[in-house]
Structure formats: structure tokens, C-alpha cells
Rosetta silent file (secondary structure, phi, psi, omega in degrees, C-alpha in Angstrom):
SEQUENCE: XXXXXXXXXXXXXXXXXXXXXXXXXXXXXXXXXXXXXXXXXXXXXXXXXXXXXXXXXXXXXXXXXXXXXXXXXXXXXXXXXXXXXXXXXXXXXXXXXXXXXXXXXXXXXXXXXXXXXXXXXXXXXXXXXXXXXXXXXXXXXXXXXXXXXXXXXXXXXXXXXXXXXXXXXXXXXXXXXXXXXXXXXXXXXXXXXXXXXXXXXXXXXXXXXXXX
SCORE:     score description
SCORE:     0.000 S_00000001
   1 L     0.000  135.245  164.626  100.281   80.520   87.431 S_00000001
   2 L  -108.207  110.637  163.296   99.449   76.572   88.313 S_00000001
   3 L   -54.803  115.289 -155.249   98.036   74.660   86.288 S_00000001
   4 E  -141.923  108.904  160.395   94.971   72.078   87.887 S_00000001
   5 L    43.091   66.846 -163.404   93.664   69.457   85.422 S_00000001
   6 L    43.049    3.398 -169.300   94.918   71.605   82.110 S_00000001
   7 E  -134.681  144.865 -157.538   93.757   74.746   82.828 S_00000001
   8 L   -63.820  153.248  168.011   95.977   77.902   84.295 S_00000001
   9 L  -129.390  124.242  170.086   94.572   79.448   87.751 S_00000001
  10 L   -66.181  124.226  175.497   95.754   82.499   89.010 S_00000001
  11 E  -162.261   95.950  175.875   96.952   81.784   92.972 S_00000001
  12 E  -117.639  156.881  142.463   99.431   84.693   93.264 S_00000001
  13 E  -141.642  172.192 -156.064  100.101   86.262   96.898 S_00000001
  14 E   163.166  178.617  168.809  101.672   88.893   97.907 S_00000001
  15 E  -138.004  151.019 -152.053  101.772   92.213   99.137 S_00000001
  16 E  -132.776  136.919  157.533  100.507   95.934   98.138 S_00000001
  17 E   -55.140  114.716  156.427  100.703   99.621   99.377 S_00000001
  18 E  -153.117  178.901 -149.806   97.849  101.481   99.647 S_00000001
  19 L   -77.911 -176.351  156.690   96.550  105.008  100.434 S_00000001
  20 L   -63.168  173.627 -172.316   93.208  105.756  102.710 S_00000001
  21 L  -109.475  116.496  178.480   89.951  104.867  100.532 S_00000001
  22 L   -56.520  -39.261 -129.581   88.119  108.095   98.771 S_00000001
  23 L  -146.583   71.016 -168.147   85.264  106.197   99.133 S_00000001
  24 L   -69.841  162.490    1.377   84.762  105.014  102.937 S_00000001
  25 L   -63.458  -45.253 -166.483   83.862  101.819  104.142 S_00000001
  26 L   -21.206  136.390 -174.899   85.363  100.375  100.799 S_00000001
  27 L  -148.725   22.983  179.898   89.136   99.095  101.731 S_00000001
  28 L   -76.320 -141.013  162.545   89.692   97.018   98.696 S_00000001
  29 L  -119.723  -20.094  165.097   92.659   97.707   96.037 S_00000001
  30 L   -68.525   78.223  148.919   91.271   99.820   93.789 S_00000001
  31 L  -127.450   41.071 -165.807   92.695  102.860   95.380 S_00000001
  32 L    80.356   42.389  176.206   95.761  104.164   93.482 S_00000001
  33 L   -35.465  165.560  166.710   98.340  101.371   95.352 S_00000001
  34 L  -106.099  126.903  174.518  101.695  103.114   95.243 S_00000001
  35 L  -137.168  154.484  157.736  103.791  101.986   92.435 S_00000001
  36 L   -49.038  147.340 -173.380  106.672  102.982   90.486 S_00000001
  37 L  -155.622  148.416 -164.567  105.714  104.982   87.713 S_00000001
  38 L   -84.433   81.656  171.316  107.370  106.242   84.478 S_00000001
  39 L  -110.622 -172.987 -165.881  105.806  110.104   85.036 S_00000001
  40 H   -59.746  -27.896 -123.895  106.615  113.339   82.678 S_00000001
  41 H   -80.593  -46.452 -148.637  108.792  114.834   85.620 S_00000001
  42 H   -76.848  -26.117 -177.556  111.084  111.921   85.191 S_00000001
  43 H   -90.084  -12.742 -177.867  111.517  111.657   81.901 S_00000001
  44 H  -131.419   16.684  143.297  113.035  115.719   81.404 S_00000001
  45 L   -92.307  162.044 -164.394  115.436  114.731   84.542 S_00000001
  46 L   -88.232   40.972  129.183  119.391  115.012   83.692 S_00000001
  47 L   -23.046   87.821  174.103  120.094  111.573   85.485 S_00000001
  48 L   -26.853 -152.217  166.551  123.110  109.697   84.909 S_00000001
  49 L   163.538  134.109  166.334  121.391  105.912   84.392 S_00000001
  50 L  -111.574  123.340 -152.946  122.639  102.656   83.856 S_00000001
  51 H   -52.189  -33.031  176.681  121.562  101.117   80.737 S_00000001
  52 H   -62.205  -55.680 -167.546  121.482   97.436   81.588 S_00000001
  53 H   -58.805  -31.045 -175.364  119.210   98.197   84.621 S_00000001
  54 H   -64.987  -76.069 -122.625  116.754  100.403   82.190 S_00000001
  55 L   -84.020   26.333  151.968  116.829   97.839   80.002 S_00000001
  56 L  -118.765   26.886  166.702  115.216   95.520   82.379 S_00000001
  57 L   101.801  -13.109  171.122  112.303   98.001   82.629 S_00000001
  58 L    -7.804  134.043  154.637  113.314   99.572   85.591 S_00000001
  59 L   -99.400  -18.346  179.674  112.055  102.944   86.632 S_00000001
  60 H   -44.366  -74.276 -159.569  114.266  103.776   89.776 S_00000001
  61 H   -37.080  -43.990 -142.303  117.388  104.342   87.906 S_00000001
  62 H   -84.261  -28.677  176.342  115.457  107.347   85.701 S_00000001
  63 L   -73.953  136.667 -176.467  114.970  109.008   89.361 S_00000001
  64 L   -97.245 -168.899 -143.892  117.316  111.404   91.023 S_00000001
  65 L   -81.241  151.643 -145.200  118.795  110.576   94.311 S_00000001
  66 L   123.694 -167.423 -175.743  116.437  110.616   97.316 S_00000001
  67 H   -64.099  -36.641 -179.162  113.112  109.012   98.853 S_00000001
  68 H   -84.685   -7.592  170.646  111.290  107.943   95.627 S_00000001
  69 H   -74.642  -17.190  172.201  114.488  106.725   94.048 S_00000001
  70 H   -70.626  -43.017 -166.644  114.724  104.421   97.438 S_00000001
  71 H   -51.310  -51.610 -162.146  111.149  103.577   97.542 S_00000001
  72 H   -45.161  -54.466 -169.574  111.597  102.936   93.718 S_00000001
  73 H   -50.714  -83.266  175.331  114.598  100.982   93.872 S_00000001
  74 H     6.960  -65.149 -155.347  113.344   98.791   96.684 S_00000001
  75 H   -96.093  -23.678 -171.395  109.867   97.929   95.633 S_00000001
  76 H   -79.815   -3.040 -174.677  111.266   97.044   91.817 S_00000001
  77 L   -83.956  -16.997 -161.368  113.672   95.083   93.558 S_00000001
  78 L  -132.767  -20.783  167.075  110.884   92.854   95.566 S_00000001
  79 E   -37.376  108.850  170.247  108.522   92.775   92.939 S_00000001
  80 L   -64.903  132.266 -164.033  106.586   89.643   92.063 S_00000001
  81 L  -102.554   37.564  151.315  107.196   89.089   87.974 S_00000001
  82 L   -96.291  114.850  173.713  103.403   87.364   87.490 S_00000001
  83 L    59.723 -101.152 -147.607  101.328   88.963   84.795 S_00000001
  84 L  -141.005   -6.063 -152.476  100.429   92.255   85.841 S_00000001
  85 L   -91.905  -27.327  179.686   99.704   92.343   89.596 S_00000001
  86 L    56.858   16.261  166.120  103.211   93.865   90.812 S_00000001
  87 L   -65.118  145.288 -157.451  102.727   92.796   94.297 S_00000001
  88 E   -85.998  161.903 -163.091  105.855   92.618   96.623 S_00000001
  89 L   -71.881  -34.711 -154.074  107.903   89.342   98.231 S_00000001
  90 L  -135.346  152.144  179.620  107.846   90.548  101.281 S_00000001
  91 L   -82.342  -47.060 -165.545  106.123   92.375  104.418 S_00000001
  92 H   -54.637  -51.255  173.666  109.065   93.501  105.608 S_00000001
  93 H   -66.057   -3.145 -167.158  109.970   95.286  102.291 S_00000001
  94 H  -119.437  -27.434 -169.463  106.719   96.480  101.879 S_00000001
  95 H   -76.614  -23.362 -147.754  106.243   98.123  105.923 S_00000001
  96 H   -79.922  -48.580 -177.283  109.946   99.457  105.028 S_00000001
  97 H   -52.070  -43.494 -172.431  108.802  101.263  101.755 S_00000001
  98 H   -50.395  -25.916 -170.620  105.630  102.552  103.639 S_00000001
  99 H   -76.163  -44.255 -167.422  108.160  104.411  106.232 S_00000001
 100 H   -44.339  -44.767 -139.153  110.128  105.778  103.335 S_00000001
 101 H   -85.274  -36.698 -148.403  106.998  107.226  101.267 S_00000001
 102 H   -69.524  -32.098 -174.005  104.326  108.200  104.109 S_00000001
 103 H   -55.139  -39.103 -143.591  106.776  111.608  105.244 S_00000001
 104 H  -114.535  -32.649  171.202  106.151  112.640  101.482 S_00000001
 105 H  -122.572   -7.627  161.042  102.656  111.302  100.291 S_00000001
 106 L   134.818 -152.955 -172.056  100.818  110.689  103.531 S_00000001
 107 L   -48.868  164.369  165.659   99.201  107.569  105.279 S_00000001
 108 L  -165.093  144.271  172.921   99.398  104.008  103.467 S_00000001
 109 E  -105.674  155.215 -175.950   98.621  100.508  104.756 S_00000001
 110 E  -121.918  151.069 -162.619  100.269   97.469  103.842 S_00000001
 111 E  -136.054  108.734  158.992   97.764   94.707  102.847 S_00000001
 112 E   -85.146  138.622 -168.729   98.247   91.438  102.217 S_00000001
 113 E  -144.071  135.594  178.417   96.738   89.502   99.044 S_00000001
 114 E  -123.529  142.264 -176.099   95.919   86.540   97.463 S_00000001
 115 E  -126.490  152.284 -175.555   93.777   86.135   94.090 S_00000001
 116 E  -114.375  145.049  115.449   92.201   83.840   93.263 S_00000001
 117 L   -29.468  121.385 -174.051   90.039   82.626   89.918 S_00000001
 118 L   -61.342  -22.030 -173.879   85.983   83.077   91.089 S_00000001
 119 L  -101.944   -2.122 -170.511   85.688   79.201   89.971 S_00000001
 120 L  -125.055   46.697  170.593   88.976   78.015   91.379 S_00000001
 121 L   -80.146  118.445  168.583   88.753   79.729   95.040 S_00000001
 122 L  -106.420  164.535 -179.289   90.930   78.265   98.130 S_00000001
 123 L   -80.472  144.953 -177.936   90.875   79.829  101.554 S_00000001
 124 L   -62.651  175.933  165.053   93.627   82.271  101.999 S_00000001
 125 L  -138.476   25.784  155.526   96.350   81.384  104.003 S_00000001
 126 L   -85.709   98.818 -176.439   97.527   84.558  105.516 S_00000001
 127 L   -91.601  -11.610 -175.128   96.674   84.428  109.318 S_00000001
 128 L   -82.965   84.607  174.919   99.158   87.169  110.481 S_00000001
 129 L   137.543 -179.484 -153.364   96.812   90.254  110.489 S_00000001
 130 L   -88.633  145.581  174.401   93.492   91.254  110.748 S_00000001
 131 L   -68.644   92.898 -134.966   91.224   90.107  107.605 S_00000001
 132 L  -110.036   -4.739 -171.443   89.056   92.165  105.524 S_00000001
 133 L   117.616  155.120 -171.580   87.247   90.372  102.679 S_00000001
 134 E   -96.672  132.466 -150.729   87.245   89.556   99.479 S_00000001
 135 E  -127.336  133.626 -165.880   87.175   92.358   96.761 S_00000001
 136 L  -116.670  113.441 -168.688   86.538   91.380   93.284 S_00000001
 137 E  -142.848 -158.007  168.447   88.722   93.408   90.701 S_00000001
 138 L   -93.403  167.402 -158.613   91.148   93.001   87.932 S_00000001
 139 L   -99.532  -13.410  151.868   94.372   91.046   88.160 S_00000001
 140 L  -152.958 -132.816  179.968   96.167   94.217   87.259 S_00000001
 141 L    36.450 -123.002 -162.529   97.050   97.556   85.068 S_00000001
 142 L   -85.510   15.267  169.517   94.158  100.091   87.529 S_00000001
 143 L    75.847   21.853 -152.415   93.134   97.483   89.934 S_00000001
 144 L   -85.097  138.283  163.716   89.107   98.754   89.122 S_00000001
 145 E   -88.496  142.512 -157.769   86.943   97.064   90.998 S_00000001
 146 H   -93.318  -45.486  176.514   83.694   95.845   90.444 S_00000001
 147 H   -41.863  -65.996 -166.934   82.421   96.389   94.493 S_00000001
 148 H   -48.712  -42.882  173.584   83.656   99.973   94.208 S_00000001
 149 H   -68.331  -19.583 -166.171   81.713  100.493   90.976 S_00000001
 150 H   -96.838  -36.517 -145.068   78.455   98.898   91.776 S_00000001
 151 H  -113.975  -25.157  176.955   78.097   99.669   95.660 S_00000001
 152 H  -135.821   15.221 -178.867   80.444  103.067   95.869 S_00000001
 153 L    83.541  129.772 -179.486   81.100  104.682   92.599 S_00000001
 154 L  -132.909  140.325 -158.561   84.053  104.526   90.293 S_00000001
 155 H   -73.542   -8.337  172.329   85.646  107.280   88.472 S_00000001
 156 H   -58.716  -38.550 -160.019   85.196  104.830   85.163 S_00000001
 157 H  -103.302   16.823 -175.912   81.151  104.856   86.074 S_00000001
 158 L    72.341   -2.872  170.267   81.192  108.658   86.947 S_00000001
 159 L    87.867   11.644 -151.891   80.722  107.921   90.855 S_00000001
 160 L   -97.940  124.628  162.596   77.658  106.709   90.002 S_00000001
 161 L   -73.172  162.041  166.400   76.435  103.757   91.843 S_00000001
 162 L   -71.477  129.948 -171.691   74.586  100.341   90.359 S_00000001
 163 H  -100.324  -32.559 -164.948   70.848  100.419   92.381 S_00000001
 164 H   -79.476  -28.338  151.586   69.525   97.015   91.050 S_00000001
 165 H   -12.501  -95.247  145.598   73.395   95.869   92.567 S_00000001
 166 H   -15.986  -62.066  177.072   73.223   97.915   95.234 S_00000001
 167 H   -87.804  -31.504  159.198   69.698   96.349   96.539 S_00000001
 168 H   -52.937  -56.697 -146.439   71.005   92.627   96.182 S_00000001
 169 H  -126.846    0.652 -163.235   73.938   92.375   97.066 S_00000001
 170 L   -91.967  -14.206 -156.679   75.108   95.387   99.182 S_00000001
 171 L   -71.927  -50.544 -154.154   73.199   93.764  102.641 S_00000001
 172 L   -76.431   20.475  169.938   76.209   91.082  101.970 S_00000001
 173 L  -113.968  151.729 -163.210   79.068   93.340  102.545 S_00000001
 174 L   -80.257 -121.257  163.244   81.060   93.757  105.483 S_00000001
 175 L   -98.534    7.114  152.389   82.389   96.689  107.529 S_00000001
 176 L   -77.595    8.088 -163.900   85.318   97.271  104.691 S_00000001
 177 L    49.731   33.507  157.501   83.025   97.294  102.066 S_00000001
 178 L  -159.448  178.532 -145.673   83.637   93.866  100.897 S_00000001
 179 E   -88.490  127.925  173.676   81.873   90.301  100.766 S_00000001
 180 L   -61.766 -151.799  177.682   83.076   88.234  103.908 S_00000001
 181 L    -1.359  127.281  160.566   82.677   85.367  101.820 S_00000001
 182 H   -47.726  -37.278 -156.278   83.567   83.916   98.441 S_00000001
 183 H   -62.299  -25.491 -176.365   80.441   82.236   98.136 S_00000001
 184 H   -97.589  -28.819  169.718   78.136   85.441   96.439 S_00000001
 185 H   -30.745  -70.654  146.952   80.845   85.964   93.544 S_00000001
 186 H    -7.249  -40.767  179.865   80.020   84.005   90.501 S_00000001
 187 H   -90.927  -66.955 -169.260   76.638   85.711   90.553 S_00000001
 188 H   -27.334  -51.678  174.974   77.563   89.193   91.616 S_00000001
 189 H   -39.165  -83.584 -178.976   79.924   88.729   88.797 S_00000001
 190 H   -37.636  -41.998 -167.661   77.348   87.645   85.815 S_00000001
 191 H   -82.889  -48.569  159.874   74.902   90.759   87.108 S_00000001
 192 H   -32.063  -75.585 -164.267   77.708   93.351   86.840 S_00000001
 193 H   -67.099  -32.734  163.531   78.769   92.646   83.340 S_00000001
 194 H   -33.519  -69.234 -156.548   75.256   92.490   82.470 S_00000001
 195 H   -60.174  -37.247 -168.800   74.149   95.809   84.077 S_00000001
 196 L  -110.403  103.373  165.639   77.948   97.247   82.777 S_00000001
 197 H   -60.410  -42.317  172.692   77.902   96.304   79.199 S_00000001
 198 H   -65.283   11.796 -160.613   81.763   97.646   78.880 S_00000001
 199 H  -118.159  -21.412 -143.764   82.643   95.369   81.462 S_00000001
 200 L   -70.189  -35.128 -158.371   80.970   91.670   79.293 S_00000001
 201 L  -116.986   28.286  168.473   84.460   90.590   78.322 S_00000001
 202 L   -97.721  134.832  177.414   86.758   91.801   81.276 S_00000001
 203 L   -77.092  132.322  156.732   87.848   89.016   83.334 S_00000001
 204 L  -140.170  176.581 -157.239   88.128   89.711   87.149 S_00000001
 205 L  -117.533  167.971  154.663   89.786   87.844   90.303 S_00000001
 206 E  -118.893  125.954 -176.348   88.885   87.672   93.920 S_00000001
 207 E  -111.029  149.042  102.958   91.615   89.083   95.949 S_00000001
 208 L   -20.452  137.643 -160.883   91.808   88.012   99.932 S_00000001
 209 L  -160.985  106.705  172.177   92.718   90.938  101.574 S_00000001
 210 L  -115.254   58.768  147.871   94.509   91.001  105.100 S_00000001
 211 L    45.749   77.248 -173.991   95.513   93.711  106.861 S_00000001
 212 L  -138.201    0.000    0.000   98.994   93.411  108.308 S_00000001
């Protein structure tokens, strides 16, 4: 976090795994990113473990030896420690997990990202890959997105798209499903949490989204 004239701004970057999109054009981050994850399997293996590494939250260690204990290791290893967003230090570390994982869960892209606060937006500054738009979601925990719910369905909303949304605002997205420009946000925003009353008090970001 920085602080500008007393009040915190989110200006995190980084970078994130993620699968193809159930829901083509949309290419944003709500799509399941691959992260370490605490699941039942893992928890009823006989793993030797070493407690000081659990006890910095690890999950790798809890894994037995093989590709997701590298992937694990790796990405918990590279991991940006702001809030909630887990994105990784590095491209390198992030193409090198994608080799490990893709034999075992299939395709994945590595995406670069920077969020932003909708009232405190700067132009990204990742030029090495191609760019894709700005996707307006949460800053972590499922990554849900407010494009995917209003313009392509979200499994929160039942797949259901927003129509009143949908006829404003959908003309302004690109060929990724998301708004080439910061500039429609602020509003998009305010008409969402209207239309999605469970949405009036969730805060979202604008992530920058590159391709690399």
C-alpha cells in the first residue's frame, strides 16, 4: 500500500496463473488462477513436515514429493505478502511454475497485473507483452468480477447476465471482454452495486492486465 495525501491506495503489481476462460471473450482474473491450496486430500497425507515452515502458513510442506509440491513450494516462495492478492515477484517464476503444472492440469497463461483504486488510477507500466484491458474485480480471496457477472455470467449470479448492464456498457468492451479504458469505471461501478444489491458494500479494484 502507498499512501497519497493520507489516504492508502492499492498500486500492487505482479503476476498470476491462469486457466482458459469458461466464459469466452472474457480473459480477466476471475477464472480459478492456480494457487496453493490447503485441500481435504492433503490434509489425510502421512507427510513428514517441518513445523517452522507450516507455521509460516505454508502449504507446500503438507504435500508429498512431486509436481504440486514444486509448483507449491515455488509459487509460496515468490509470493507477494500484500493483503490478499497472492500475485508472484516474478515472470520468470511464474512461466517456470506454468511448465511444471500445465503436463497435469492443462493450458495456463501467465498475465501480468497491476490494481489500481477506480479513483486513484495510473497507467500501467508493463510494456513487455501484449495488453488486454482493464477488468474490475476484487483485490482478492475468489477474484469475482463484476465484467464477468454483468456482461457473461458468474457462478455467484447463476450465469445469469445483467441486461440494463449489458445494453450500456457492453458496446465498451474489447476483444477480451474487458474495458480498453479506465475512464467508464466509476460509473459501471455505482450501476452494478445498484442492480446487485449483495454487491452495495464490496469494494472492487481495476486490475491492468498484460499478457506476457
Amino acid at each position: 500500500m502507498v499512501d497519497d495525501g493520507g489516504d492508502k491506495v492499492c498500486r500492487c503489481k505482479g503476476y498470476i496463473l491462469l486457466p482458459p476462460s469458461p466464459v469466452p471473450p472474457y480473459r480477466g482474473v476471475d477464472r480459478d488462477p492456480f494457487l496453493p491450496s490447503l485441500t481435504q486430500d492433503l490434509l489425510v497425507e502421512d507427510v513428514p513436515v517441518d513445523h517452522e515452515t507450516m507455521g509460516r502458513g505454508f502449504v507446500w510442506p503438507l504435500c508429498p514429493p512431486g509436481w504440486r509440491r514444486d509448483a507449491y513450494r515455488l509459487y509460496e516462495d515468490n509470493v507477494l505478502c500484500e493483503e490478499d492478492v497472492n500475485l508472484l515477484n516474478d515472470k520468470q517464476v511464474a512461466h517456470e511454475i506454468k511448465r511444471i503444472i500445465e503436463p497435469h492440469l492443462g493450458l495456463y497463461e501467465v498475465v501480468a497485473c497491476e490494481i489500481s483504486e477506480p479513483t486513484n488510477y495510473t497507467e500501467p507500466a508493463f510494456v513487455d507483452g501484449l495488453f488486454m484491458g482493464h477488468d474490475i474485480a476484487y483485490l482478492g480471496g475468489d477474484y469475482f468480477s463484476a465484467i464477468r457477472a454483468a456482461f457473461f455470467g458468474s457462478p455467484w449470479f447463476y450465469g445469469k447476465r445483467d441486461p440494463k448492464l449489458t445494453l450500456k456498457f457492453k458496446v465498451l468492451l474489447n476483444e477480451f471482454g474487458l474495458f480498453s479504458s479506465p475512464e467508464p469505471t466509476p460509473e459501471f461501478i455505482r450501476r452494478f452495486k445498484e442492480d446487485a444489491a449483495s454487491e452495495a458494500n464490496s469494494v472492487f479494484y481495476i486490475w491492468s492486465l498484460t499478457l506476457c
